[in-house]
C-alpha positions as CSV (number, residue, x, y, z in Angstrom):
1,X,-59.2,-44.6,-37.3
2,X,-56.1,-46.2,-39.4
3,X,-54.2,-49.0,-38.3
4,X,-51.1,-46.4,-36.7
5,X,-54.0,-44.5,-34.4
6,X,-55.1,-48.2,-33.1
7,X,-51.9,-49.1,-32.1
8,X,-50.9,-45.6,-30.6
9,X,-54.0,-46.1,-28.4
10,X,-52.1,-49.3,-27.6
11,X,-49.2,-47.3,-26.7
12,X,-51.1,-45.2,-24.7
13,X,-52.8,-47.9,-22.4
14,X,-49.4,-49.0,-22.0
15,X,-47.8,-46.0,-20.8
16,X,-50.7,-45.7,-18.2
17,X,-50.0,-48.9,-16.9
18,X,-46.4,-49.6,-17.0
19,X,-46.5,-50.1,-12.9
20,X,-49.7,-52.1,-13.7
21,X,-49.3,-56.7,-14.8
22,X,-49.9,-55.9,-18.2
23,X,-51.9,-58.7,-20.1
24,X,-51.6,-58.9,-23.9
25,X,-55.3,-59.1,-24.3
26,X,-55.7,-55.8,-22.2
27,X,-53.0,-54.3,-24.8
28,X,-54.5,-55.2,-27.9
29,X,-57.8,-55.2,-26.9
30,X,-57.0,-50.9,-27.2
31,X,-56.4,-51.4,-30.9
32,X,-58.8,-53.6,-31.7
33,X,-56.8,-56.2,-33.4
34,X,-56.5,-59.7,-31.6
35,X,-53.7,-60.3,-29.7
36,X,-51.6,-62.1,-32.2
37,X,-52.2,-59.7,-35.1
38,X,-51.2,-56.8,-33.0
39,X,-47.8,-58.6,-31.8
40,X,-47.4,-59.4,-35.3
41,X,-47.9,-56.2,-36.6
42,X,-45.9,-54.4,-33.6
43,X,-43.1,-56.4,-34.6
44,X,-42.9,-56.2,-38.2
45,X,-43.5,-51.9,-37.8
46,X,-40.6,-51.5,-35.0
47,X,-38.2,-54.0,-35.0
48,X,-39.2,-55.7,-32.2
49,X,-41.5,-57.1,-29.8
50,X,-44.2,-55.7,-27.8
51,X,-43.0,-57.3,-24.4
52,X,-39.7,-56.0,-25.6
53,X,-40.9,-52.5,-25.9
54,X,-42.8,-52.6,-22.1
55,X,-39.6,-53.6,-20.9
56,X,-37.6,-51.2,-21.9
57,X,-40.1,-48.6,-21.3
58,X,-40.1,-50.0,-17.4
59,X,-36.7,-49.9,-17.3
60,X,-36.4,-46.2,-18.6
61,X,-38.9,-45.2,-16.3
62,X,-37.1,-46.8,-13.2
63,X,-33.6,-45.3,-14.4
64,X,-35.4,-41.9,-14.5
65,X,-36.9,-42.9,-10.7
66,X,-33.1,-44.2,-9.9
67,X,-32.1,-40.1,-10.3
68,X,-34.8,-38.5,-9.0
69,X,-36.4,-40.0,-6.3
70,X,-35.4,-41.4,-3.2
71,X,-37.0,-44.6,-3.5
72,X,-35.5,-47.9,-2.5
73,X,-34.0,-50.0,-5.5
74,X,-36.2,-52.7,-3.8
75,X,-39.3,-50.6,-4.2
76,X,-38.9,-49.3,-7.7
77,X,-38.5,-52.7,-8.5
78,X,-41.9,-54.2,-7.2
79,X,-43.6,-50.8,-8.4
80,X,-42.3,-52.0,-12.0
81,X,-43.4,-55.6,-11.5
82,X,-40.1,-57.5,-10.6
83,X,-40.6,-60.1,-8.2
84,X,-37.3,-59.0,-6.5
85,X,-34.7,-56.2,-6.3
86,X,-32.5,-59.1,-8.2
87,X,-34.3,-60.1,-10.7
88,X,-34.9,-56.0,-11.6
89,X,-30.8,-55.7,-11.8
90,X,-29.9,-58.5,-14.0
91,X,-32.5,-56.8,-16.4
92,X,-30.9,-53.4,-15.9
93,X,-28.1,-54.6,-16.1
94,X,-28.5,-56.6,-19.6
95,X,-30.5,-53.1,-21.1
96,X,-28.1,-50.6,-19.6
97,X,-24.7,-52.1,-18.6
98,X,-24.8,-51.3,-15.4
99,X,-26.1,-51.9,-12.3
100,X,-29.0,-49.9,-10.6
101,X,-27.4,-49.0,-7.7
102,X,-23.6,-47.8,-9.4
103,X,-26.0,-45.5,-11.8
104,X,-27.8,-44.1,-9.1
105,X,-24.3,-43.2,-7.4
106,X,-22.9,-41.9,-10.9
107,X,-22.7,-39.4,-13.7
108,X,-23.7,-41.7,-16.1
109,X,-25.6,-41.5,-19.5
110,X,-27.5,-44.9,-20.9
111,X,-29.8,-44.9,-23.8
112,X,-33.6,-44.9,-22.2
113,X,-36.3,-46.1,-24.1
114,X,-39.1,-43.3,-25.3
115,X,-42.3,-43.2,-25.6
116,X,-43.3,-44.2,-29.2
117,X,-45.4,-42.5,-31.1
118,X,-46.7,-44.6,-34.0
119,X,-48.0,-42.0,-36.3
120,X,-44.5,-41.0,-36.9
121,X,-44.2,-44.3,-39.1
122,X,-46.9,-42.8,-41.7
123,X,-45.3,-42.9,-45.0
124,X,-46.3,-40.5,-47.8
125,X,-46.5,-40.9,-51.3
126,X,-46.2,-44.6,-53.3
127,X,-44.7,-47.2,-51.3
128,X,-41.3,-48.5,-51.7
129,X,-42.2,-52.0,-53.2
130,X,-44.4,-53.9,-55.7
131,X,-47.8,-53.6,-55.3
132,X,-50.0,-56.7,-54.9
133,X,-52.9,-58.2,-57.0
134,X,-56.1,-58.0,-55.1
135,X,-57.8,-62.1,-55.8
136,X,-61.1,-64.2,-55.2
137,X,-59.9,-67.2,-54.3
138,X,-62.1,-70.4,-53.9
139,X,-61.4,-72.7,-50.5
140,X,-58.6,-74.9,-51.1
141,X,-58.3,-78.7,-48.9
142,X,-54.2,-79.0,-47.3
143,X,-52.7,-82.1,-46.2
144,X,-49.6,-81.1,-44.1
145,X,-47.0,-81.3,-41.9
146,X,-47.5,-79.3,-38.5
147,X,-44.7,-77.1,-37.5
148,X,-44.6,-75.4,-34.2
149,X,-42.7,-71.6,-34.0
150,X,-42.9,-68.1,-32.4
151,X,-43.4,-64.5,-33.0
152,X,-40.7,-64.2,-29.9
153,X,-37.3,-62.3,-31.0
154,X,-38.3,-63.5,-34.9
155,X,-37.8,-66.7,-34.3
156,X,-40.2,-67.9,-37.4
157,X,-37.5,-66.1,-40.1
158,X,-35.2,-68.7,-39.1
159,X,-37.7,-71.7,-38.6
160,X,-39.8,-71.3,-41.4
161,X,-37.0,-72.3,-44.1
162,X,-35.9,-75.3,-42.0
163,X,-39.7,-76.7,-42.0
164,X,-39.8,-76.7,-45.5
165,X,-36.2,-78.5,-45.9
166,X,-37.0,-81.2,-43.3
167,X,-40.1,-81.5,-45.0
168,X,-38.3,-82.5,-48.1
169,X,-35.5,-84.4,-46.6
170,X,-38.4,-86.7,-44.9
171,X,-40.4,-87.0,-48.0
172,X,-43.3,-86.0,-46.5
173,X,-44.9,-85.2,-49.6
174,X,-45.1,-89.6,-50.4
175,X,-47.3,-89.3,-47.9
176,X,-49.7,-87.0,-49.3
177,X,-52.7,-88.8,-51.4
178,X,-55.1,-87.1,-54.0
179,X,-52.7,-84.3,-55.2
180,X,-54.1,-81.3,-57.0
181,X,-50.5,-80.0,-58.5
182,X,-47.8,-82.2,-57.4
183,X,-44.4,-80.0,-57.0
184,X,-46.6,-77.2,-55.7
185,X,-45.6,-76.8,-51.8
186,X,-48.3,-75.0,-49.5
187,X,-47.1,-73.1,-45.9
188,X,-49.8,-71.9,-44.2
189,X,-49.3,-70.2,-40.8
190,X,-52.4,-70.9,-38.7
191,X,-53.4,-71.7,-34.7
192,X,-52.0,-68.6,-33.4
193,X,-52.3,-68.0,-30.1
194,X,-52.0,-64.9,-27.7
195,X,-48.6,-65.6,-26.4
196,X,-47.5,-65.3,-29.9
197,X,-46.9,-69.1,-30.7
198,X,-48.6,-70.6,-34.0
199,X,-48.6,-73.1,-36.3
200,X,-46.8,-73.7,-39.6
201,X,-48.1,-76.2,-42.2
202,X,-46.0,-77.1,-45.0
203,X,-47.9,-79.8,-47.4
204,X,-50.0,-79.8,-50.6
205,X,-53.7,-79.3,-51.7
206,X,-55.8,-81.9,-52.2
207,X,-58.9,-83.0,-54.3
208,X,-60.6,-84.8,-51.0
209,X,-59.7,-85.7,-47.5
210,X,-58.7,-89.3,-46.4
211,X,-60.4,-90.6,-43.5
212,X,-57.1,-91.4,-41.4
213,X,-54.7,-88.3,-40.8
214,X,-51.4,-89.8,-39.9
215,X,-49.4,-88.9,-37.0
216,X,-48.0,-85.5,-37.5
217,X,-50.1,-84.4,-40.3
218,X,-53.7,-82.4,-40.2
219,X,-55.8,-81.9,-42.4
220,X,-56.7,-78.0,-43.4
221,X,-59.5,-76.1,-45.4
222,X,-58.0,-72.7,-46.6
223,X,-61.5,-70.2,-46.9
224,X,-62.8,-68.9,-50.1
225,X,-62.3,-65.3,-50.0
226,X,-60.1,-62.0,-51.0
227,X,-56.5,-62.2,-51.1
228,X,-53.7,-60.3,-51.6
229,X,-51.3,-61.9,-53.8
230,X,-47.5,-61.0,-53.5
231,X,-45.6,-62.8,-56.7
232,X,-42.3,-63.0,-56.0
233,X,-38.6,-65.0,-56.9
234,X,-35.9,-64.4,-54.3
235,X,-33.6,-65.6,-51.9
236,X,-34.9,-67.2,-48.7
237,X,-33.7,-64.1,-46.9
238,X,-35.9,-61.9,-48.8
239,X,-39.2,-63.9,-48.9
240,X,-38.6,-63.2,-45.0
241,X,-38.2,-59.8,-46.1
242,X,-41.4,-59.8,-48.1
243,X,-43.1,-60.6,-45.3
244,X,-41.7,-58.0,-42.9
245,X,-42.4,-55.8,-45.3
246,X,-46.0,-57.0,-46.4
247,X,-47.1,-56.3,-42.0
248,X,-45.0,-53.9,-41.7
249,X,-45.5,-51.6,-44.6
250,X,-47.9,-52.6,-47.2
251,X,-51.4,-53.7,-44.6
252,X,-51.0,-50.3,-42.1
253,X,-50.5,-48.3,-45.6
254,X,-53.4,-50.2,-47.5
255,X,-56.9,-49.5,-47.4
256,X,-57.5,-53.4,-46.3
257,X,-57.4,-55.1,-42.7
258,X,-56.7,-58.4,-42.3
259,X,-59.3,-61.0,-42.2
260,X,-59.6,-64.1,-40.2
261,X,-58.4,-67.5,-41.6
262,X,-54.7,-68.6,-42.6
263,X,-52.5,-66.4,-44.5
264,X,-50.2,-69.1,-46.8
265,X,-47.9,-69.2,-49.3
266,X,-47.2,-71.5,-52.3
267,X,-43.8,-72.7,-53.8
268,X,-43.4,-73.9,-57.4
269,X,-40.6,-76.6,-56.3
270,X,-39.5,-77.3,-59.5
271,X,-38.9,-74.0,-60.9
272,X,-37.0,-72.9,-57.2
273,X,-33.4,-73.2,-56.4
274,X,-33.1,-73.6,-52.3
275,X,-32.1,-70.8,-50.8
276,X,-31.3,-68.7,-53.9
277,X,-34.1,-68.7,-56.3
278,X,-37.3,-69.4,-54.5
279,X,-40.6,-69.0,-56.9
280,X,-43.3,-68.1,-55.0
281,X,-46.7,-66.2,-54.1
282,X,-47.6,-65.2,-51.0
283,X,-51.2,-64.5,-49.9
284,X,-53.0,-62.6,-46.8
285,X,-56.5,-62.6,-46.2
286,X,-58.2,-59.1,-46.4
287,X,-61.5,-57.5,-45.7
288,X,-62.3,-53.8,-46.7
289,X,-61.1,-51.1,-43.7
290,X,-64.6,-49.9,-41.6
291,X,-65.1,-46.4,-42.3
């Protein structure tokens, strides 16, 4: 089963339960992914987000109920799970411009939400960008800054580049001892958690650990393993590309999963021009596909 029929199978649990509370562990539990790689994944296929997509679909759903039932507004919206019938219009009215009881009354048409179908985002043929080198890499020792962000509405695209400019403008880096490559700037995304929240680290690899870890900083062992290794020099805007593209395209479409661990990324500072010339290589931890 390839990564498109897991997350239909998502889908599908979804649709079942769209009058049901509907946990993000239930969800991804379907496809067999953990929570965050699923919402990660979701994202970077569609567009958006996966608590994006049950709303909508709830919304659709209670529109279509709106016309041909005669259910209460007030009963459509706890059958939906809205705590009340206003809470259930202010969201109808932000997705649909208009409020539930007006469209009930009216000839209106609004733009409802189908049901996805995830197989219909198969490509065929060679894919539309570089292909990456398949590496064994041995474990590598970070000293870093910790960065909170969010899978939530992208946010990370537009967090990510300020982490690594604050990092810079505080001098972080003086801070770091034992430097392997000076100049050579680690991110490594890492704690994530089910509600789509993780960590970013921006520092530098190290020969050896210190035995103090000053406020703000951790210290973090990147696994020996196989990596996929995406060489790139671009704007800021597409690195962020690269990596929509990378979960979005590339993984579903390779014969690889991802494996546990960090993916990370790694900046040759001198030889990058902030934001128009950024050198770098990205990398994402694989494991072979089960048959």
């Amino acid at each position: 089963m390839d990564y498109f029929e897991r997350i239909q199978n998502a889908i599908e649990f979804i649709e079942e339960n769209l009058q049901e509370k509907l946990m993000i562990t239930a969800i991804s539990s379907q496809s067999y992914f953990s929570p965050f790689h699923f919402q990660r994944l979701f994202q970077a296929i569609t567009g958006f987000s996966v608590q994006q997509y049950i709303r909508n679909r709830r919304l659709s759903e209670a529109a279509f109920l709106l016309k041909t039932t005669s259910q209460t507004i007030l009963e459509i919206a706890i059958n939906f799970q809205y705590g009340s019938q206003e809470a259930f219009t202010r969201a109808f009215v932000q997705y649909f411009g208009i409020t539930p009881a007006k469209y009930r009354k009216g000839a209106y048409s609004i733009p409802l939400q189908a049901k996805m179908n995830f197989l219909d985002y198969k490509l065929e043929g060679e894919l539309p960008m570089q292909r990456p080198e398949i590496l064994q890499l041995s474990k590598k020792l970070i000293v870093g800054y910790e960065y909170k962000t969010t899978l939530q509405d992208d946010h990370y695209y537009g967090d990510i580049p300020g982490f690594y400019l604050n990092f810079g403008q505080q001098q972080y880096y003086k801070r770091i001892s034992y430097k392997v490559a000076p100049n050579i700037a680690y991110g490594i995304s890492s704690h994530f958690q089910e509600d789509g929240q993780f960590s970013f680290i921006v520092g530098e690899e190290v020969q050896a650990f210190k035995d103090h870890v000053e406020e703000g900083f951790i210290h973090l062992e990147i696994p020996a393993g196989k990596y996929a290794e995406f060489s790139l020099t671009s704007t800021a805007e597409g690195i962020q590309n690269t990596r929509r593209y990378i979960y979005g395209v590339w993984l579903p479409h390779s014969h690889y999963e991802r494996d546990t661990g960090p993916d990370f990324e790694v900046t040759d500072v001198m030889h990058s021009t902030y934001p128009h010339a950024l050198n770098m290589k990205i990398y994402i931890p694989l494991k072979e596909q089960p048959s």
